[in-house]
N, C-alpha and C positions, 0 to 999 in steps of 0.2 A: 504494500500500500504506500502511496507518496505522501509526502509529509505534508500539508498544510504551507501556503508561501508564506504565511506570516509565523510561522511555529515558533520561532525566536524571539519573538513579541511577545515577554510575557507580562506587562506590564502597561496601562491605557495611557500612552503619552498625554491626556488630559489631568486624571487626577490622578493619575502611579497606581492605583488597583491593580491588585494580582487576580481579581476578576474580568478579567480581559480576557473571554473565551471566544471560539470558533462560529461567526453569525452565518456565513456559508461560504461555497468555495475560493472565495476569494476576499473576506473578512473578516473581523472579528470586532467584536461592541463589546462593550464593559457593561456589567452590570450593574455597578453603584452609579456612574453617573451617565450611561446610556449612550455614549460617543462610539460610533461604528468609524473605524478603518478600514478603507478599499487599497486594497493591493492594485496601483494601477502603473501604466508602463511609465518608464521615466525618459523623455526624448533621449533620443541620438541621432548624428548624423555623421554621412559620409559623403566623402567629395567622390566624386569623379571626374579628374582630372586626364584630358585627349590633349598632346601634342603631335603633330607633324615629324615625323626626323628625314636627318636629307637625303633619305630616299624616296621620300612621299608617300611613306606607308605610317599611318596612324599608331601611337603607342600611348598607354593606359600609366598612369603613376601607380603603381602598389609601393607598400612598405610591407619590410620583415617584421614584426611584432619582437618585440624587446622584455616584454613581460607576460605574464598568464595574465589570463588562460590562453591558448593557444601559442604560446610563446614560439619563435622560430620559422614561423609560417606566416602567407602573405598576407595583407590586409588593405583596403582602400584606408587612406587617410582621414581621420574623423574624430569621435567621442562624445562623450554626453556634454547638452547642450547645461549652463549653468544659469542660476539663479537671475532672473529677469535680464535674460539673455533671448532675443530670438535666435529661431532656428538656423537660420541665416548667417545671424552677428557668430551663431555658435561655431557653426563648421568653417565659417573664415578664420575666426582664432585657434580652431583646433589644428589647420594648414599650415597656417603661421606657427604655432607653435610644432608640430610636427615633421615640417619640409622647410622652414624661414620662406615659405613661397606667399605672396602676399595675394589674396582671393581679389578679383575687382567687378565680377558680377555671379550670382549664382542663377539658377534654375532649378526648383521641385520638377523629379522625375518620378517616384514613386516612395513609397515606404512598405516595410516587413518588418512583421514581428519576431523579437529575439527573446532569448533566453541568455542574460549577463551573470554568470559567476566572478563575486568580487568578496574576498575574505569568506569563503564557504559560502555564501549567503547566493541564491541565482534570484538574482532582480530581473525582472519584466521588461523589456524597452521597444521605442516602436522607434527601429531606423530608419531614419528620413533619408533617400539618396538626393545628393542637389551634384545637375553637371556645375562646375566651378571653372573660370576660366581666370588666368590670373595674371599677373602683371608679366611679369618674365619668366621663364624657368632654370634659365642661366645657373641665379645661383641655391638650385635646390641642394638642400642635403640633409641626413634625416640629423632630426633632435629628438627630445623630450622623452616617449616611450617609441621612436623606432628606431630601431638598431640599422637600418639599410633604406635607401630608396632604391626603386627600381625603375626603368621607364621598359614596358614590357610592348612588343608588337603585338595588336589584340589579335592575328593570326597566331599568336604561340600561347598567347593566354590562354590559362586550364583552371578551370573552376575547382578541381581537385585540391590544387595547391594552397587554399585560403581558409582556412582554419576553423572562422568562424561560420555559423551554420547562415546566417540572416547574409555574409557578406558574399557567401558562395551562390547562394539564391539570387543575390540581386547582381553577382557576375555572372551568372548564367541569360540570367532575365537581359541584360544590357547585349553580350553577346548574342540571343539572338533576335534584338531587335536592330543590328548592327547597322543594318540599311534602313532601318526605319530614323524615330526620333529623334533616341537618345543619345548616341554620338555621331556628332557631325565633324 
């Protein structure tokens, strides 16, 4: 049987009651002072970053993942969006912070639901993909949590290789709408 997502929750962050029981799959209320928690997804987002290289064939920016979960394998550049942050302002800072690549317009392409493991705990998130187009690419290189940039030809891009479940979904999803949309 799976645990409850809030099971670790044993206390109503209203009034600290240890009556803080299970109200249904996906919450839990306190009984002394009646405050229901909903387990709900916490944004993310991810760039999708297209340049040109000088052959004229299209290449996709991934990074290696420098941390768990998935550590070691590939990732589109992103993370949770923060505190009266839009989603937007979020994945340009998280670019910036993860490639020094500075975002200068974005576009909503799609979002997927993920499953986030951070200190034991799998938090809920709904990744927002936005294509991201940015000032230069000259001088990317990875920081913060990625160990490696990559600029990959979307002819050798393999969904296989990307660790996360939501990021492999939405590399598959982009690859085959390749002539459509999403990358121009």
């Amino acid at each position: 049987m799976k645990a409850h997502p809030l099971e670790k929750f044993r206390y109503c962050p209203v009034c600290g009651s240890k009556q803080f029981e299970i109200n249904n799959e996906k919450s839990k209320r306190c009984r002394a002072c009646g405050f229901t928690y909903y387990m709900n997804p916490s944004a993310a987002t991810v760039a999708v970053i297209v340049r040109e290289n000088s052959s004229g064939e299209q290449e996709i920016l991934a990074v290696r993942r420098a941390k768990e979960p998935a550590k070691g394998t590939l990732d589109l550049p992103g993370g949770f969006s923060d505190f009266n942050e839009t989603s937007e302002e979020g994945v340009a800072r998280e670019v910036m912070e993860e490639t020094g690549l500075q975002v200068v317009d974005t576009q909503f392409l799609f979002s997927l639901p993920n499953r986030y493991v951070y200190s034991d705990l799998e938090i809920p998130t709904m990744d927002m993909f936005f294509r991201c187009k940015v000032a230069d690419t000259a001088g990317a290189h990875a920081m913060d949590d990625a160990a490696e940039l990559l600029w990959i030809p979307l002819s050798e891009v393999n969904p296989d290789d990307f660790g996360l479940i939501s990021i492999r979904q939405g590399v598959q999803r982009l690859l085959e709408a390749r002539n459509g949309d999403f990358i121009e």
